[in-house]
ZABA-226649 format. One line per field, with one value per atom (N, C-alpha, C): atom name; residue number from 1; x negated, y, z. Coordinates in steps of 0.05 Angstrom, whole numbers, plus 5000, padded with zeros to 4 digits. Layout:
BEGIN
atom	[CA	...]
seq	[NUM	...]
c1	[X	...]
c2	[Y	...]
c3	[Z	...]
//
This chain:
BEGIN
atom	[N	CA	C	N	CA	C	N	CA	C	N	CA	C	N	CA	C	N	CA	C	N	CA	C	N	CA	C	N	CA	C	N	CA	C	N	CA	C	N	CA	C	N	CA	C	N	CA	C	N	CA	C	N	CA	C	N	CA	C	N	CA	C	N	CA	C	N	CA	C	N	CA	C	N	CA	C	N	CA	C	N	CA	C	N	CA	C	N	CA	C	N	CA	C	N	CA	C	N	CA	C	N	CA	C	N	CA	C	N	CA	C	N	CA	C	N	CA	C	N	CA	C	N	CA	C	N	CA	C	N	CA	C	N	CA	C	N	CA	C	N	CA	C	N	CA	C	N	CA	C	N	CA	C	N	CA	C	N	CA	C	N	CA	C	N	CA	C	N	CA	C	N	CA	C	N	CA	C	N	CA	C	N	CA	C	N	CA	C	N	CA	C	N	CA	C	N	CA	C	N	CA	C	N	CA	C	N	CA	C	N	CA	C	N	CA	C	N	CA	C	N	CA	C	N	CA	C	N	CA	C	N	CA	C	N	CA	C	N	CA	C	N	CA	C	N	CA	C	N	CA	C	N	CA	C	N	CA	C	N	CA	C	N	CA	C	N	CA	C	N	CA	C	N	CA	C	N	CA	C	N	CA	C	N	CA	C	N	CA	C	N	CA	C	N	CA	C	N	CA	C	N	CA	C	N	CA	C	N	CA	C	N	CA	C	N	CA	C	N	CA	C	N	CA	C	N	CA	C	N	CA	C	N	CA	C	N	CA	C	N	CA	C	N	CA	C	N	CA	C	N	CA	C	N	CA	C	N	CA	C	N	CA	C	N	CA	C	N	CA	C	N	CA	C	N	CA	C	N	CA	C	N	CA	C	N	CA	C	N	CA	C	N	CA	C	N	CA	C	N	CA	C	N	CA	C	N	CA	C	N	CA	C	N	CA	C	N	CA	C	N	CA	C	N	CA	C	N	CA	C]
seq	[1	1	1	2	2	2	3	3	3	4	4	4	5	5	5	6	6	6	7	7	7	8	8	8	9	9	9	10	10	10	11	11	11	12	12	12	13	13	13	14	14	14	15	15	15	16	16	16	17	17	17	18	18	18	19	19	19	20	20	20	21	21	21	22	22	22	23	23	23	24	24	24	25	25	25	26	26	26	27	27	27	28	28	28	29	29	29	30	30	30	31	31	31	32	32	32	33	33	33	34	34	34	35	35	35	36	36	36	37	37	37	38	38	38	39	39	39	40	40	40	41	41	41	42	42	42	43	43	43	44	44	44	45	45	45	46	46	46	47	47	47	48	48	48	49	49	49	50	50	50	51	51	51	52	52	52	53	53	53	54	54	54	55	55	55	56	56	56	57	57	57	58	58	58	59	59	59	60	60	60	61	61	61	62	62	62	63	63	63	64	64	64	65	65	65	66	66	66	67	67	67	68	68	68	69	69	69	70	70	70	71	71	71	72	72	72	73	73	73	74	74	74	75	75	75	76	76	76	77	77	77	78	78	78	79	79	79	80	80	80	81	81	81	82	82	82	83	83	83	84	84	84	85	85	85	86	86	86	87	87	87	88	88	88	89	89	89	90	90	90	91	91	91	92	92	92	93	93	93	94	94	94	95	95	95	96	96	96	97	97	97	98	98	98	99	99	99	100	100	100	101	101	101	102	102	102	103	103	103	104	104	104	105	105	105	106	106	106	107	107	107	108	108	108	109	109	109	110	110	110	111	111	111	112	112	112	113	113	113	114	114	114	115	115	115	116	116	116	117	117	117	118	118	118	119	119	119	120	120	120	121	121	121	122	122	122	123	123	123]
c1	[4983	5000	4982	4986	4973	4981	4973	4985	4971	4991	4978	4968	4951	4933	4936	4961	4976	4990	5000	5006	4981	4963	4945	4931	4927	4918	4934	4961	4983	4975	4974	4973	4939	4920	4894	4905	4918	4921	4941	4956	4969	4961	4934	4928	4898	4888	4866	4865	4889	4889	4891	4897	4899	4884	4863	4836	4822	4823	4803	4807	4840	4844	4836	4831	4824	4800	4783	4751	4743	4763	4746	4757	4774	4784	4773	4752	4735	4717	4713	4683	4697	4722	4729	4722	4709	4706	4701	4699	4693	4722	4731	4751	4748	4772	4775	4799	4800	4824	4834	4852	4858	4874	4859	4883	4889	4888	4888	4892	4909	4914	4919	4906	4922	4907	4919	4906	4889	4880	4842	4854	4825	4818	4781	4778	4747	4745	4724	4708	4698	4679	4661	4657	4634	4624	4598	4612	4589	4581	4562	4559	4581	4580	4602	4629	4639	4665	4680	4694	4704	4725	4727	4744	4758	4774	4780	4794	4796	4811	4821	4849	4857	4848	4840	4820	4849	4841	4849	4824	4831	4818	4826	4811	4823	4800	4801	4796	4801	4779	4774	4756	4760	4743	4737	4709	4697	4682	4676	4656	4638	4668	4659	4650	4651	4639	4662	4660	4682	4669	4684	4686	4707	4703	4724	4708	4730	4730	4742	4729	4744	4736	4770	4762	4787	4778	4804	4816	4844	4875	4887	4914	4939	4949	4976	4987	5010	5011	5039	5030	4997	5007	5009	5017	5018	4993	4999	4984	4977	4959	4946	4963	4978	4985	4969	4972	4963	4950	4936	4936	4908	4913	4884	4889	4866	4848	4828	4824	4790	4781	4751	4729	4706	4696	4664	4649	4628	4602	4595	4601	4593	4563	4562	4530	4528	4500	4494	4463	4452	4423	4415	4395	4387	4361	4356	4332	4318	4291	4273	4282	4297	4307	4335	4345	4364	4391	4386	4405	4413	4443	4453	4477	4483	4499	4509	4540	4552	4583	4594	4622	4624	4652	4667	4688	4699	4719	4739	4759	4785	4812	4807	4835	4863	4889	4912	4923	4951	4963	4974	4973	4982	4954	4926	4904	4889	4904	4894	4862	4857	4824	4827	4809	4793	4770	4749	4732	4728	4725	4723	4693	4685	4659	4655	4638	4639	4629	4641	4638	4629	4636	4633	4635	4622	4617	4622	4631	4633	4632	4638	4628	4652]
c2	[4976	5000	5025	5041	5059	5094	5107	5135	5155	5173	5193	5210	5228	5243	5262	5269	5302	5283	5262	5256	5251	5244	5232	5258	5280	5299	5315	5310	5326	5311	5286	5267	5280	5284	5298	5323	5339	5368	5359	5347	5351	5341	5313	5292	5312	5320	5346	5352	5361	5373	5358	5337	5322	5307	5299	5291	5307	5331	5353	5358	5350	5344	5331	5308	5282	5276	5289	5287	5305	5329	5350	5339	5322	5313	5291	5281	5253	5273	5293	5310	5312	5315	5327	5300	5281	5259	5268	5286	5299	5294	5284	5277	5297	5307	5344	5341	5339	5341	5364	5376	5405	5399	5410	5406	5438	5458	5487	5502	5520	5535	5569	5590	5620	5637	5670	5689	5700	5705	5736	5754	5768	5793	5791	5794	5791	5830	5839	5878	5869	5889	5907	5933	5947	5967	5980	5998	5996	6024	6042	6070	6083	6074	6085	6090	6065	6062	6034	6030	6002	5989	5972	5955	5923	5919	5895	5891	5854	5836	5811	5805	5790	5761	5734	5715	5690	5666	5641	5630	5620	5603	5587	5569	5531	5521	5504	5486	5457	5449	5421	5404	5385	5359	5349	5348	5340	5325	5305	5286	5277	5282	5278	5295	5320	5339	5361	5379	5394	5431	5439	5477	5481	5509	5530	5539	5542	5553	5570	5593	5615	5622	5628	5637	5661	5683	5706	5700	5711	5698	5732	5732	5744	5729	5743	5739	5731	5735	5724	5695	5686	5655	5634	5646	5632	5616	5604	5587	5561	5545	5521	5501	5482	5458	5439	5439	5424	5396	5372	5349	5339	5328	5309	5329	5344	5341	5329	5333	5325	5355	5352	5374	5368	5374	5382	5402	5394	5411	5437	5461	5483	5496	5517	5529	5519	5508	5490	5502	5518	5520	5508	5505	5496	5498	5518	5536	5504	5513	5490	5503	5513	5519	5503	5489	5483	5498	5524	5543	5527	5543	5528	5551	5556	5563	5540	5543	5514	5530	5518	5525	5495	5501	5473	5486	5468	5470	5454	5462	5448	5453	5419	5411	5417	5422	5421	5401	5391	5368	5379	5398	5411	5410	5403	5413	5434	5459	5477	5475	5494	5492	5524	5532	5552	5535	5559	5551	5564	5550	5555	5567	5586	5583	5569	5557	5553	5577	5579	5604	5590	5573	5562	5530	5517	5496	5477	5465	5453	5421	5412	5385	5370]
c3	[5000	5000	5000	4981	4981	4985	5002	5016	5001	4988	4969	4982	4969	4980	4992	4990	5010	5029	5030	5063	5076	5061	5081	5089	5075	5082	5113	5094	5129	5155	5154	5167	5183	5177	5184	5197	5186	5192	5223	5219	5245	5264	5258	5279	5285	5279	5288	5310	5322	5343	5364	5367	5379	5388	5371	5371	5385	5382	5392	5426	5432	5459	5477	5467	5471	5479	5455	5461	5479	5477	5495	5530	5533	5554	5564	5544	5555	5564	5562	5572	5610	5615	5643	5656	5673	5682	5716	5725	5758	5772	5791	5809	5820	5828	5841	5860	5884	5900	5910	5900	5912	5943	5959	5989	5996	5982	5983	5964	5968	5941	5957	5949	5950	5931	5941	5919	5939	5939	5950	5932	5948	5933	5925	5910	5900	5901	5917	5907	5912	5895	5886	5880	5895	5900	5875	5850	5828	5825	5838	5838	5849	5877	5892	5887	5863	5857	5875	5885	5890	5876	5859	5844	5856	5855	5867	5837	5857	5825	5849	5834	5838	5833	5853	5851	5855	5849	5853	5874	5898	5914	5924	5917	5922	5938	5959	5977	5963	5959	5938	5947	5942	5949	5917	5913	5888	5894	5880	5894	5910	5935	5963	5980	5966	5980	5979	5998	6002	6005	5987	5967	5966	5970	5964	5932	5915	5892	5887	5870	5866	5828	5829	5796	5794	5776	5761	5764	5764	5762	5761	5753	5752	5767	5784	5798	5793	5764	5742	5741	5743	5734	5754	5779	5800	5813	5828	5842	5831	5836	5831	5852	5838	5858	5874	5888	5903	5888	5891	5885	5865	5847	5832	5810	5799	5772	5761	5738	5725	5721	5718	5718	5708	5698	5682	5695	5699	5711	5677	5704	5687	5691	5693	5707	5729	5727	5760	5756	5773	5785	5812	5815	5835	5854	5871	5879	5902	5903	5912	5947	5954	5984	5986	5966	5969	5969	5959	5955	5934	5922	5889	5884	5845	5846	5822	5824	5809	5803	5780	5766	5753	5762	5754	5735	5711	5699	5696	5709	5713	5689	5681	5666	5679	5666	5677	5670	5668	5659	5629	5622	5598	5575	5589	5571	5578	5586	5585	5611	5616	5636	5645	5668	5679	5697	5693	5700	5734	5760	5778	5792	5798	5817	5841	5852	5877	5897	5922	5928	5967	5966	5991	5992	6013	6019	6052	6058	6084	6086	6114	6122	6127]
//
């Protein structure tokens, strides 16, 4: 049986995207437990101006280890639910004092992602 060349073509154009979901969703493999969700305020002080911005900070358990994360938000897109994501390691440095700075990027159930900073750490 043979499929002419404009279905098989549609058949690419629509399955594309889907693919591209998929693969980019085998990249999220990090277990993320949210047990915390609210809004902050993130200022800053830049030539004696002060600016604030509205922040997302989540209380997460990532592999085994337990952060507060903070990333931008509007206040229109609500809060982060509670419960399991996946995540991918974003900027991660790592100073010979054992200091570190690290961003995680968190999947939703829709696809979509933001990328979180870590901003804090506990036991």
């Amino acid at each position: 049986m043979e499929i002419p060349l404009k279905s098989s073509l549609l058949l690419l154009i629509f399955a594309a995207p889907l693919l591209a979901f998929s693969q980019s969703k085998a990249d999220y493999t990090i277990p993320v437990h949210v047990t915390e969700s609210h809004i902050g305020l993130s200022c800053d002080t830049n030539k004696g101006t002060s600016t604030c911005k509205s922040t997302q900070v989540l209380t997460a358990q990532v592999e085994g280890k337990k952060y507060q994360l903070e990333a931008a938000t509007f206040f229109s897109k609500g809060l982060v639910a509670l419960g399991d994501y996946s995540a991918k390691l974003g900027d991660h440095k790592e100073k010979p004092t054992g200091e570190f700075t690290r961003s995680y990027s968190l999947m939703f159930p829709d696809g979509s992602t933001r990328t979180f900073n870590v901003i804090g750490q506990t036991e």
